[in-house]
NUVEXBA-149942 format. One record per residue (C-alpha): residue number from 1; residue in three letters; x, z, y. Coordinates in Angstrom, 1 decimal. Each point is the difference from the previous one (the first is absolute). Example, Ala and Ser with C-alpha at 12.3 -4.5 7.8 and 13.67 -1.06 7.14 Angstrom:
<rs>
<r pos="1" code="ALA" c1="12.3" c3="7.8" c2="-4.5"/>
<r pos="2" code="SER" c1="1.4" c3="-0.7" c2="3.4"/>
</rs>
This chain:
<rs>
<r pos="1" code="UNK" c1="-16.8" c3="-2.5" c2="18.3"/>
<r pos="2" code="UNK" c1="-2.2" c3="1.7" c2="-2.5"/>
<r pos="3" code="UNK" c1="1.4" c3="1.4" c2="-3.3"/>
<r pos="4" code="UNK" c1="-0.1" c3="-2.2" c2="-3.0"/>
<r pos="5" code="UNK" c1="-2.5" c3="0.2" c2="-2.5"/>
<r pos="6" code="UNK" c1="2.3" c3="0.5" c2="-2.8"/>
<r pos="7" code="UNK" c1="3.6" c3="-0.3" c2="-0.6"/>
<r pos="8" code="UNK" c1="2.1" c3="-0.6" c2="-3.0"/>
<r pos="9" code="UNK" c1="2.7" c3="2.4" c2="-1.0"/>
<r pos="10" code="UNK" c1="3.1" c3="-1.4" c2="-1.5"/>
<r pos="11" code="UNK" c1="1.1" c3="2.9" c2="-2.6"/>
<r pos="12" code="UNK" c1="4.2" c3="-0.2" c2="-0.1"/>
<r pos="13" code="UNK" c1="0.6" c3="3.5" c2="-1.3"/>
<r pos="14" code="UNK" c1="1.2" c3="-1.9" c2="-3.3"/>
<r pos="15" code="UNK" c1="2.6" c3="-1.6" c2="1.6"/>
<r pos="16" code="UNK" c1="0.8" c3="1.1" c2="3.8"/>
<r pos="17" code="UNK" c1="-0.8" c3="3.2" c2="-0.9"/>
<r pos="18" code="UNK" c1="1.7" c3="0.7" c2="-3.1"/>
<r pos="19" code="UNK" c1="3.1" c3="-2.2" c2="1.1"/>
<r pos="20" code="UNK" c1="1.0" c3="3.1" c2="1.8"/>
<r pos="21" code="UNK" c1="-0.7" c3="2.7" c2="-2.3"/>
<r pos="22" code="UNK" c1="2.9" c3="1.8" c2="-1.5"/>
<r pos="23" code="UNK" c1="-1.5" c3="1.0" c2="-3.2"/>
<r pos="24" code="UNK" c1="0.5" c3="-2.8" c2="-2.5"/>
<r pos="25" code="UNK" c1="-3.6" c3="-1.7" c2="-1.8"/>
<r pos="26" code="UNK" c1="-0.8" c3="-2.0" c2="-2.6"/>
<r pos="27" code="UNK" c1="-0.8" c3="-3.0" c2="-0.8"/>
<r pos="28" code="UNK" c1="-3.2" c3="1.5" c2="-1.5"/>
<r pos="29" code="UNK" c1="-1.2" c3="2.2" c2="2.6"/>
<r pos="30" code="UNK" c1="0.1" c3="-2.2" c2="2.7"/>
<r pos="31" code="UNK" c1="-2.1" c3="-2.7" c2="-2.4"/>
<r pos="32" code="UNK" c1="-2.2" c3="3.5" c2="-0.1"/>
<r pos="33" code="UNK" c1="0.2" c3="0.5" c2="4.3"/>
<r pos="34" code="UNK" c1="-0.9" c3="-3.8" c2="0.6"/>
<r pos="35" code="UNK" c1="-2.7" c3="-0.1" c2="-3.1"/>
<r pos="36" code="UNK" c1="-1.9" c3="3.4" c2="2.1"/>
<r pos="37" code="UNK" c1="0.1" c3="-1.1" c2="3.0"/>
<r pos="38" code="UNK" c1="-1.6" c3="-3.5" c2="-0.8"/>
<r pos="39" code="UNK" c1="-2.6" c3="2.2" c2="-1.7"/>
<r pos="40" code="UNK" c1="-0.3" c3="1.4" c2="3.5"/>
<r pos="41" code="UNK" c1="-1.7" c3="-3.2" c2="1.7"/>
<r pos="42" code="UNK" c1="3.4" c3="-1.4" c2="1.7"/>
<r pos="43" code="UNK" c1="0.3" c3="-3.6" c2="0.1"/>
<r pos="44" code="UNK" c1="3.1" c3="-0.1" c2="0.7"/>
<r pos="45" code="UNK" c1="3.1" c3="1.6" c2="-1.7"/>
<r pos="46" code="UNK" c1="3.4" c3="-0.6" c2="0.9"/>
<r pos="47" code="UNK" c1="1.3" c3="0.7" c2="-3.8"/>
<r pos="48" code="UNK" c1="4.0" c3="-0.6" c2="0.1"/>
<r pos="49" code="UNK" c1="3.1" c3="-1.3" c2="1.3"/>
<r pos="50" code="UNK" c1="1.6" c3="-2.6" c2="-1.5"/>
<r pos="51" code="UNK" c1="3.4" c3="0.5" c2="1.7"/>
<r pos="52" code="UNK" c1="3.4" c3="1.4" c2="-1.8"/>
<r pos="53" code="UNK" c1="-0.2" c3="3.3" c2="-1.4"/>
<r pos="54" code="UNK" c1="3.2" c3="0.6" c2="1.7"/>
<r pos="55" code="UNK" c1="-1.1" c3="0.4" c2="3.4"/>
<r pos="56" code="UNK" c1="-3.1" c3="1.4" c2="-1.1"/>
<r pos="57" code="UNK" c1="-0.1" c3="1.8" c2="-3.1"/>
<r pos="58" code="UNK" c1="-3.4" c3="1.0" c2="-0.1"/>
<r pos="59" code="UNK" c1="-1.3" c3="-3.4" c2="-0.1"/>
<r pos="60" code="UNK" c1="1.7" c3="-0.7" c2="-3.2"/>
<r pos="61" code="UNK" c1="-2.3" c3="-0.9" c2="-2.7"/>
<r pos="62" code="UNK" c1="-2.5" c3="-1.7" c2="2.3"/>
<r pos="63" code="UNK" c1="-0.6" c3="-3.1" c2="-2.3"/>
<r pos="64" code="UNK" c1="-0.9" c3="2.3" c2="-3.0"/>
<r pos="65" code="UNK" c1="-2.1" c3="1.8" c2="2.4"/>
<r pos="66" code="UNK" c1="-2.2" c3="-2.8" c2="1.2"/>
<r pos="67" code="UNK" c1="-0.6" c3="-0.8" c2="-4.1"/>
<r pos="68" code="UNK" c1="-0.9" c3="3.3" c2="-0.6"/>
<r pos="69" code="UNK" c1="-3.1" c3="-0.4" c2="2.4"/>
<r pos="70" code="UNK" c1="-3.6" c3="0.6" c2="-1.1"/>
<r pos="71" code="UNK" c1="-0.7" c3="-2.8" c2="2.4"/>
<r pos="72" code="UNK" c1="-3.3" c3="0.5" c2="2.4"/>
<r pos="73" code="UNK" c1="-1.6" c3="-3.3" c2="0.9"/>
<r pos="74" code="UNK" c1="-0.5" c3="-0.6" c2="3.5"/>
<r pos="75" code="UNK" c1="3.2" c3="2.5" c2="0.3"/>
<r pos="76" code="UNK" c1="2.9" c3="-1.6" c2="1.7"/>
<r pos="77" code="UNK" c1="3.6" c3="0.8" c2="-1.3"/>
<r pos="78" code="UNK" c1="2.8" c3="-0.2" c2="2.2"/>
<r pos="79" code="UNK" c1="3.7" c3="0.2" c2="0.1"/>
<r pos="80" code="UNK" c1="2.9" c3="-0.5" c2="2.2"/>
<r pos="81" code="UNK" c1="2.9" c3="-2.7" c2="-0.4"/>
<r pos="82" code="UNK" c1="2.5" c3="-0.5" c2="2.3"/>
<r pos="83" code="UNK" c1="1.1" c3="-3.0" c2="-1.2"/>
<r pos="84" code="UNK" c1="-0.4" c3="-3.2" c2="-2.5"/>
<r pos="85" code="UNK" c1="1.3" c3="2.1" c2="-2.9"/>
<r pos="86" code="UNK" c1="-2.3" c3="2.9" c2="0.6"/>
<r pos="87" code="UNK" c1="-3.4" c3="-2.3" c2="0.8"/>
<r pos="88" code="UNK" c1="0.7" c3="-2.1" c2="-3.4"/>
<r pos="89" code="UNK" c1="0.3" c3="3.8" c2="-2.2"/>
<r pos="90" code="UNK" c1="-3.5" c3="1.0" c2="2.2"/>
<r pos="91" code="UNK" c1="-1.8" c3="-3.4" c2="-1.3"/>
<r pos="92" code="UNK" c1="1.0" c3="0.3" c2="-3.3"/>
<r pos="93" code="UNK" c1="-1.3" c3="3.3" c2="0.0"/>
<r pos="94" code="UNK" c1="-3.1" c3="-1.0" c2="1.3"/>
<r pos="95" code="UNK" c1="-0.1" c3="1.5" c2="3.6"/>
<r pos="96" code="UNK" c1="-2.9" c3="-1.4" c2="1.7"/>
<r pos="97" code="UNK" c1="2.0" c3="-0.3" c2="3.3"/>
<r pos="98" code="UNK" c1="3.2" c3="1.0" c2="1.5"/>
<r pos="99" code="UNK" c1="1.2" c3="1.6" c2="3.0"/>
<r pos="100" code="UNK" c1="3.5" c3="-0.8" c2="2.1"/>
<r pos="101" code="UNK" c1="1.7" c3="2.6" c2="2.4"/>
<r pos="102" code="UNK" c1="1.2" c3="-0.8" c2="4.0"/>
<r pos="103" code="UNK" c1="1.1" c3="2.3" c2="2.6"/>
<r pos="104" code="UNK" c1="-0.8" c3="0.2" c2="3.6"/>
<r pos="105" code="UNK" c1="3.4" c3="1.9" c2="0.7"/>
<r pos="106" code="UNK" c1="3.1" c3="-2.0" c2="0.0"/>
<r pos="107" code="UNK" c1="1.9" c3="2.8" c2="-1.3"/>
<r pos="108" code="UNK" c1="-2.0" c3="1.3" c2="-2.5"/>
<r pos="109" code="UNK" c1="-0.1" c3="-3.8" c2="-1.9"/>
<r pos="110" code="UNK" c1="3.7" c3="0.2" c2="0.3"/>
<r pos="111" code="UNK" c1="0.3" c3="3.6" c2="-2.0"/>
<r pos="112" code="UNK" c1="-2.8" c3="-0.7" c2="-2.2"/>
<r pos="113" code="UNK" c1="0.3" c3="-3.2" c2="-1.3"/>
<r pos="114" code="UNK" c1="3.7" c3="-0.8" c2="1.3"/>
<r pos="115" code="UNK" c1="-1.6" c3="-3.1" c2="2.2"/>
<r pos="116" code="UNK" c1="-1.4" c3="-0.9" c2="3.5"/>
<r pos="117" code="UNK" c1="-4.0" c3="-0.6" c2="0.4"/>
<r pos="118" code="UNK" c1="0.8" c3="-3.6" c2="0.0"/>
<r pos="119" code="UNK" c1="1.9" c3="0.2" c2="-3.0"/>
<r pos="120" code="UNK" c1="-2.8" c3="2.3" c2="-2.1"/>
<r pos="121" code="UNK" c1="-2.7" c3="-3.2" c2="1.1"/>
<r pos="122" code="UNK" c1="2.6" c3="-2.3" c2="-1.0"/>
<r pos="123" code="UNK" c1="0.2" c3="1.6" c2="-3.6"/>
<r pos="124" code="UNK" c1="-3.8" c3="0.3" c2="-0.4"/>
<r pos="125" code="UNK" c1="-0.3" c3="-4.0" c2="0.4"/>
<r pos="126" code="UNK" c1="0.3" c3="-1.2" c2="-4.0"/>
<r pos="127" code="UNK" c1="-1.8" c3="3.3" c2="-0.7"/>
<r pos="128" code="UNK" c1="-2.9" c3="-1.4" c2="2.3"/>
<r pos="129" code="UNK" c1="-0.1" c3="-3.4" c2="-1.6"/>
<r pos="130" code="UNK" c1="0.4" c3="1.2" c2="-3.7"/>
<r pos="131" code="UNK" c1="-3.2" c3="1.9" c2="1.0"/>
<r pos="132" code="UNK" c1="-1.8" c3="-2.7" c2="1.3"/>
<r pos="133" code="UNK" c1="0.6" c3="-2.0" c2="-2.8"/>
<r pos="134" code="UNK" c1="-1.1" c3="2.4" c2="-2.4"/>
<r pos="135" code="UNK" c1="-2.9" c3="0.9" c2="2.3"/>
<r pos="136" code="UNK" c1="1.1" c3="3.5" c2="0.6"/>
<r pos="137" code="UNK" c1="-1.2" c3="1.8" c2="2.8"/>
<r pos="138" code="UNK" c1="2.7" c3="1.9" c2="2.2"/>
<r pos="139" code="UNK" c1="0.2" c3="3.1" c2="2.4"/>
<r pos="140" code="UNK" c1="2.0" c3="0.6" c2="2.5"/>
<r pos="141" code="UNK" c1="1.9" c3="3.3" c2="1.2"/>
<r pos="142" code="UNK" c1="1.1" c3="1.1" c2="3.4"/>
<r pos="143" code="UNK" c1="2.3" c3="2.6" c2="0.4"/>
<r pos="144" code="UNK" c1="0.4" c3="2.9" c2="2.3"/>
<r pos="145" code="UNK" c1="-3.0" c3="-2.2" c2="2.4"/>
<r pos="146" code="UNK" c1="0.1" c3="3.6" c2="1.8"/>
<r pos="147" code="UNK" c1="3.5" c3="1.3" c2="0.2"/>
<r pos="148" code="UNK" c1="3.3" c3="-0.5" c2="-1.7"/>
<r pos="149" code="UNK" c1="2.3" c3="2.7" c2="-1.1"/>
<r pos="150" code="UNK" c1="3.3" c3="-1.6" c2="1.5"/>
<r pos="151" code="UNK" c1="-1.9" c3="-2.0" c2="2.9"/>
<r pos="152" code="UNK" c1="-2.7" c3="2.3" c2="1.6"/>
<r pos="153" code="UNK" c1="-3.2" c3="-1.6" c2="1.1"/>
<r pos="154" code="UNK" c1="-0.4" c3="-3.9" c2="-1.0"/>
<r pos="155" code="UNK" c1="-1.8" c3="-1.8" c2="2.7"/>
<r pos="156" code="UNK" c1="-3.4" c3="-1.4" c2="-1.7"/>
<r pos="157" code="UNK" c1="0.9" c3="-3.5" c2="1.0"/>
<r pos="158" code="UNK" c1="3.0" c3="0.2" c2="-2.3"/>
<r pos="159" code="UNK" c1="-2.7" c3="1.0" c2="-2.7"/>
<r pos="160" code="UNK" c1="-2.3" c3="-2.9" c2="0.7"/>
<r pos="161" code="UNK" c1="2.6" c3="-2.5" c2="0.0"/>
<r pos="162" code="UNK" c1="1.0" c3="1.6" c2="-3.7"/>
<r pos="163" code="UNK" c1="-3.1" c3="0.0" c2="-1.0"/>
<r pos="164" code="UNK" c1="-1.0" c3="-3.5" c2="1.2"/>
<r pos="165" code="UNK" c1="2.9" c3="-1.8" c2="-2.0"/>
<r pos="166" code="UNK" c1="-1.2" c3="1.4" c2="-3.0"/>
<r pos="167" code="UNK" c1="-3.9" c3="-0.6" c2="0.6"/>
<r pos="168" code="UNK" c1="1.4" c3="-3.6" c2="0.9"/>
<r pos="169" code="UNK" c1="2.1" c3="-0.1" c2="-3.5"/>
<r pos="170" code="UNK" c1="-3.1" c3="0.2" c2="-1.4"/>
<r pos="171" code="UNK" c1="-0.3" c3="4.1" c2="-0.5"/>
<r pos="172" code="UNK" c1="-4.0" c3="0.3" c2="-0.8"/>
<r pos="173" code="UNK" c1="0.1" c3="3.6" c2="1.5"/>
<r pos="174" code="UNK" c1="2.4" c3="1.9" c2="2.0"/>
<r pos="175" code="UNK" c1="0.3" c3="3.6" c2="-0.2"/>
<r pos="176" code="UNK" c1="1.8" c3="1.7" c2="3.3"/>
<r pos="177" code="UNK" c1="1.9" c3="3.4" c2="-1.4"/>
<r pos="178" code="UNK" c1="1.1" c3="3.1" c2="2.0"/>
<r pos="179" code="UNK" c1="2.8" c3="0.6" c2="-2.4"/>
<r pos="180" code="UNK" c1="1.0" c3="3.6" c2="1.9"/>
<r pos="181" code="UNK" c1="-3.6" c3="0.9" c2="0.9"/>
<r pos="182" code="UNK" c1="1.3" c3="0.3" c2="3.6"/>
<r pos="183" code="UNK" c1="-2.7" c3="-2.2" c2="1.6"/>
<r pos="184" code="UNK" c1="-3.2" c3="1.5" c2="1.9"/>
<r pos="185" code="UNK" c1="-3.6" c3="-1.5" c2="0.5"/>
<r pos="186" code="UNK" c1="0.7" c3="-1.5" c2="3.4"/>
<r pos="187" code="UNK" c1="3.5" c3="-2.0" c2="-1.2"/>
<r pos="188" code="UNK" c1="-2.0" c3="-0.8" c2="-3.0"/>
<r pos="189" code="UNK" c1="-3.0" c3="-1.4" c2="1.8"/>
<r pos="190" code="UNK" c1="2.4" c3="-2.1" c2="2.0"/>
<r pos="191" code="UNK" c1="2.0" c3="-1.4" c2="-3.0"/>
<r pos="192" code="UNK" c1="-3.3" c3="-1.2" c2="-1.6"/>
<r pos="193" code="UNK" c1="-1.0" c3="-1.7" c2="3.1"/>
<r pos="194" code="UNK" c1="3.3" c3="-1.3" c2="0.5"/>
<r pos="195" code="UNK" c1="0.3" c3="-1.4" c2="-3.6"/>
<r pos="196" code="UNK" c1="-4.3" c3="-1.4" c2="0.3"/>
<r pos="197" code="UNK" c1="1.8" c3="-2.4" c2="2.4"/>
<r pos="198" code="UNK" c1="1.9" c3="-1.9" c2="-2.2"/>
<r pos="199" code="UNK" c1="-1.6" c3="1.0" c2="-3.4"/>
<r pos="200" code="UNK" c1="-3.8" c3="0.0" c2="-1.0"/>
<r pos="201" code="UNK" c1="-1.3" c3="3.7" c2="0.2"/>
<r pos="202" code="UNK" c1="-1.9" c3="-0.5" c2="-3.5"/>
<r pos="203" code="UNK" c1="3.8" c3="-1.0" c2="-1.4"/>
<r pos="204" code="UNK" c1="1.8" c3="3.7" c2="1.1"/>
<r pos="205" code="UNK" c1="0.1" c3="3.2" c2="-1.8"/>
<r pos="206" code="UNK" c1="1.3" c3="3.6" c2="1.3"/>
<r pos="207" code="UNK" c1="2.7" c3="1.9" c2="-2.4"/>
<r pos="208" code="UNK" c1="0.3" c3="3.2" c2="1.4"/>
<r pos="209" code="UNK" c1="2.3" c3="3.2" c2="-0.4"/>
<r pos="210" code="UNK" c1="-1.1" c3="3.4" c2="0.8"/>
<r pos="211" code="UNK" c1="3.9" c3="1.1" c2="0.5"/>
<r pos="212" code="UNK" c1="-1.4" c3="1.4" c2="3.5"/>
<r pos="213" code="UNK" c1="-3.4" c3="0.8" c2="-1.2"/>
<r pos="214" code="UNK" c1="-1.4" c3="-2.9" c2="1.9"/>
<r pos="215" code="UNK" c1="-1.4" c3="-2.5" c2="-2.5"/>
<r pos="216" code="UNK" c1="-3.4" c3="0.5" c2="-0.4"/>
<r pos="217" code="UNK" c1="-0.2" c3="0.1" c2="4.3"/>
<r pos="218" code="UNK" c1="1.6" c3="-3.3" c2="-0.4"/>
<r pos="219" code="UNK" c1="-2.1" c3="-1.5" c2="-2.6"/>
<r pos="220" code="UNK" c1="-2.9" c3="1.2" c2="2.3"/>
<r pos="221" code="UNK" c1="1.7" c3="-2.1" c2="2.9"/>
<r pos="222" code="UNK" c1="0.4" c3="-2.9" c2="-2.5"/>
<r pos="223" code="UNK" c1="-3.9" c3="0.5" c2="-0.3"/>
<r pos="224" code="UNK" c1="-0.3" c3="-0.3" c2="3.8"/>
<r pos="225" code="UNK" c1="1.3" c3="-3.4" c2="-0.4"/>
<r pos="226" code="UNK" c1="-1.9" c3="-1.4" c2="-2.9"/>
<r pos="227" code="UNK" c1="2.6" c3="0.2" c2="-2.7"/>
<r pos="228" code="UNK" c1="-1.6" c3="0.5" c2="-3.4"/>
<r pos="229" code="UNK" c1="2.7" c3="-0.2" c2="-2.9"/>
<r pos="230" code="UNK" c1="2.3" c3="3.2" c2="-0.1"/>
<r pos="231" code="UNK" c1="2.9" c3="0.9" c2="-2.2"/>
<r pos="232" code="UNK" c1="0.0" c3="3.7" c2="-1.6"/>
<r pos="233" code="UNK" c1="1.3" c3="2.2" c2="-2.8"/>
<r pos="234" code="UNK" c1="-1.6" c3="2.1" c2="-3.0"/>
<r pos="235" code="UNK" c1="0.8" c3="3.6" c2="1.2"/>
<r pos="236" code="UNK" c1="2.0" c3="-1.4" c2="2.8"/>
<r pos="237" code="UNK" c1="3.1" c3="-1.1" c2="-2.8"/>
<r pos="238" code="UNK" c1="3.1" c3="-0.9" c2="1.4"/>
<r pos="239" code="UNK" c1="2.5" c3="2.1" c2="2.6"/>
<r pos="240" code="UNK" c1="1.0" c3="-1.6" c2="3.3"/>
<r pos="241" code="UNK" c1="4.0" c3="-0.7" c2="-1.2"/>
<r pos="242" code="UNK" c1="1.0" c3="0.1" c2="3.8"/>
<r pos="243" code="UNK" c1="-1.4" c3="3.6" c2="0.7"/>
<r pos="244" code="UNK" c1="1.4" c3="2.4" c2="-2.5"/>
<r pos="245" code="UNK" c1="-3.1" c3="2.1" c2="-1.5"/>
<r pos="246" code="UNK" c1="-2.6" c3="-2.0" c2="2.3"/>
<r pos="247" code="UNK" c1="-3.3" c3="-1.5" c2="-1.3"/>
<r pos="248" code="UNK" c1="-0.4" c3="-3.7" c2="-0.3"/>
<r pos="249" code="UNK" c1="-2.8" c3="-1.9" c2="-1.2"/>
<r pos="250" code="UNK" c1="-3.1" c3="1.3" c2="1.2"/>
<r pos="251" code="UNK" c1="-2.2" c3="1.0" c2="-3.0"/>
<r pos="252" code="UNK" c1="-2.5" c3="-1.9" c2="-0.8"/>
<r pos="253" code="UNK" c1="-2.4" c3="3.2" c2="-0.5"/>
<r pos="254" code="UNK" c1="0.3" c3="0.5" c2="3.6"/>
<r pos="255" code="UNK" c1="-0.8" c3="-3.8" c2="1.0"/>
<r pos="256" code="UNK" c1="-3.1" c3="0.1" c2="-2.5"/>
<r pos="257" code="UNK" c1="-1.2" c3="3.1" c2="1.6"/>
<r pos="258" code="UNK" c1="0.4" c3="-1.3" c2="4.1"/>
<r pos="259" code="UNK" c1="-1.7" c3="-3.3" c2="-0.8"/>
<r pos="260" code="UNK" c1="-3.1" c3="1.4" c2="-2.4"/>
<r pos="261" code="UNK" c1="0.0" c3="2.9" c2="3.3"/>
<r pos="262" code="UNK" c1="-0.3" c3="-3.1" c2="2.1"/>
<r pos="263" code="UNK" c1="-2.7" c3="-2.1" c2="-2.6"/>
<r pos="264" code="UNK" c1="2.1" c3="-2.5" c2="-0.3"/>
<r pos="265" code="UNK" c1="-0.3" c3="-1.4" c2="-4.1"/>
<r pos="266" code="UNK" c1="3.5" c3="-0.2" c2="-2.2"/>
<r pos="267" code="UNK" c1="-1.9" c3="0.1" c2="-3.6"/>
<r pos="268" code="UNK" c1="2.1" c3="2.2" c2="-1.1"/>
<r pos="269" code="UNK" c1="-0.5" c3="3.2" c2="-1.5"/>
<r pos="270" code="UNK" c1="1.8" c3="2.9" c2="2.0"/>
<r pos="271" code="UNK" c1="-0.6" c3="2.9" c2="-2.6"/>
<r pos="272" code="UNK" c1="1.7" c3="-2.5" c2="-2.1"/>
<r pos="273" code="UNK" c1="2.6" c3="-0.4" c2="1.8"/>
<r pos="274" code="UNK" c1="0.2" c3="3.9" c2="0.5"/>
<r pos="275" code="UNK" c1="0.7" c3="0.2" c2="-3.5"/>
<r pos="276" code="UNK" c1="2.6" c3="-2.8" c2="-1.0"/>
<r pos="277" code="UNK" c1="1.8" c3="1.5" c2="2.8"/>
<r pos="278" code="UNK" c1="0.1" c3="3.6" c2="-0.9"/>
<r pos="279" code="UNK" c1="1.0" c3="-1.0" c2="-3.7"/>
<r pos="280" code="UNK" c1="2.9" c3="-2.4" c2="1.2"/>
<r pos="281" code="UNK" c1="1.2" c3="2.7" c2="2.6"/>
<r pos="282" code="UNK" c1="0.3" c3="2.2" c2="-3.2"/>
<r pos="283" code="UNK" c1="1.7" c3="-2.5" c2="-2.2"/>
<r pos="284" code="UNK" c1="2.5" c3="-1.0" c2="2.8"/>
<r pos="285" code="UNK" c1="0.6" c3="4.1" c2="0.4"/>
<r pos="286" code="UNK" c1="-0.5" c3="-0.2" c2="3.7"/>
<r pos="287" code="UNK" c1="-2.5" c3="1.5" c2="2.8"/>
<r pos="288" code="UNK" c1="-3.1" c3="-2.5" c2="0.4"/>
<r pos="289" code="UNK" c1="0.2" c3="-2.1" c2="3.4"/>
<r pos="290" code="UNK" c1="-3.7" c3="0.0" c2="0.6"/>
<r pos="291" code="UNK" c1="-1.8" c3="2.5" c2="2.7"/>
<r pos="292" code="UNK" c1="-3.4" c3="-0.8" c2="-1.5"/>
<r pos="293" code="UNK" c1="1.1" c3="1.0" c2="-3.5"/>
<r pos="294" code="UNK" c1="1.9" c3="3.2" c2="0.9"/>
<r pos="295" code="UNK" c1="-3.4" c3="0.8" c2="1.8"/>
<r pos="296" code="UNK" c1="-2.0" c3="-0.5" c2="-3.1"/>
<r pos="297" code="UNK" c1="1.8" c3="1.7" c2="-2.1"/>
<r pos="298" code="UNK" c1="0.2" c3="3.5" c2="2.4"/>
<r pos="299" code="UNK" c1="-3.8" c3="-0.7" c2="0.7"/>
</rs>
C-alpha cells in the first residue's frame, strides 16, 4: 500500500503527557502549552482530563484550563471523561469532543479501572448517548493493543473485538495504544490488519510508546498499512508508569521529522514544535523527550 498523503497528528502532551509528570503545573501554564501548540498548526489538541483529581492530580484544574484557551478556529479541543459526570464537566467547558478509555488486557481493566472490559463498555453507554444528544463527537482508547504488563502479548483478535464494540457504540475514531511500548513493526502491522477487519481503516489511529525505542518503526509499519491519524507528545511528555525511568509517549518532534523525511503533509510547524517543547521541558525541570530537538540544539 502506498504511504498516505498526509496524516493528522493528535497532540496529547497536555493531558497524556503531563498526567504522568511528577512536577506539579498550573492551571496557567498549561492554558500557555495548549495555546502554543495550537499556534503550531495542530488540529487537534487533547487539552484535559475531566476525571477526579484524586487519582490524577495533575489533571486537576482542567475546566479552568479549557476557559483559559485563546481558542484557534478550525483547532479541535479534546478531553477525556470516563464517565457521565466527567463528559457533562467537559461540555460545559466547551470541549469540542471527548474521548473514553478500554483495555485489550483483562487484567490491566481490572487494576486500572477496578472493572472487566465488559464492565468499562458497559459504563461508557449513558456517556455515549449524552454525547449523541448533544452532538458530541467521541474517541475511543485501546489499551496495551501490543502487550500488557501483567498479561504478556494480547492476541490482536482480542484487540479487534475491543475495538469493534466501541466503533459499534458509536466511537467516531479509535485509537489502538501500545501502553508499554513493547510492540514491534511486524506485531503492529498485524494488529492493524486484524482490527481493518472489523473496523474501517480511515476510523483507527496508532498511540505509540517508545518505552523500547520502537515507536517511530512502528508508526512506519502503521504507514505500511494506510493508517493516517497518530497520537504523539510535545517533547515526548509523559513517563511509561509500568517501567520505572523508561520513555513513554513518543515525541511528537520525532513523528514530525519521520513523516516530513517521508513527504507526507501534517501542517504543522516542526521548529515550532522544537520550541514549545524545549521551553516546557524547562518549566517541568526535566530532560526533553525529543531526539530531533536534542539534535538541534548540539547542532
Amino acid at each position: 500500500m502506498a504511504l498516505p498523503h498526509s496524516v493528522r497528528l493528535v497532540e496529547v502532551g497536555p493531558r497524556d503527557g503531563l498526567q504522568n509528570e511528577a512536577s506539579p503545573i498550573s492551571v496557567i501554564d498549561k492554558a500557555q502549552l495548549v495555546n502554543e501548540l495550537a499556534a503550531c498548526g495542530y488540529a487537534y489538541i487533547e487539552a484535559g482530563s475531566f476525571v477526579s483529581p484524586k487519582w490524577v492530580p495533575q489533571m486537576a484544574g482542567s475546566a479552568e484550563v479549557f476557559a483559559s484557551l485563546q481558542r484557534v478556529p478550525g483547532v479541535t479541543y479534546g478531553a477525556l471523561t470516563p464517565n457521565l459526570q466527567g463528559f457533562e464537566a467537559a461540555l460545559a467547558a466547551g470541549a469540542h469532543e471527548v474521548a473514553v478509555f478500554a483495555a485489550a488486557s483483562e487484567s490491566f481493566s481490572q487494576r486500572n479501572i477496578n472493572c472487566s472490559i465488559a464492565q468499562s463498555l458497559e459504563r461508557f453507554a449513558p456517556v455515549m448517548a449524552a454525547a449523541k444528544a448533544a452532538g458530541v463527537p467521541v474517541r475511543g482508547y485501546v489499551s496495551c493493543v501490543l502487550g500488557c504488563p501483567y498479561e504478556g502479548a494480547i492476541a490482536p483478535a482480542q484487540v479487534a473485538a475491543v475495538a469493534r464494540e466501541l466503533h459499534a457504540m458509536g466511537c467516531r475514531e479509535i485509537s489502538l495504544g501500545d501502553t508499554i511500548g513493547v510492540g514491534t513493526p511486524g506485531a503492529t502491522r498485524n494488529l492493524f490488519q486484524a482490527v481493518a477487519r472489523e473496523v474501517p481503516l480511515a476510523q483507527l489511529a496508532g498511540h505509540f510508546h517508545d518505552t523500547y525505542g520502537q515507536a517511530l518503526a512502528n508508526i512506519y509499519a502503521a504507514l505500511l498499512e494506510g493508517v493516517s491519524v497518530f497520537d504523539s507528545s510535545v517533547a515526548g511528555l509523559g513517563g511509561c508508569p509500568y517501567a520505572r525511568g523508561a520513555s513513554g509517549n513518543v515525541a511528537s518532534e520525532d513523528v514530525l521529522y519521520l513523516l516530513q523525511g517521508l513527504g507526507i503533509q501534517t501542517g504543522i510547524d516542526l521548529d515550532r514544535v522544537i520550541a514549545v517543547g524545549e521551553r516546557i521541558s524547562q518549566q517541568l525541570g526535566r530532560a526533553n523527550g525529543s531526539r530531533v530537538a536534542q539534535a538541534r540544539r548540539c547542532g
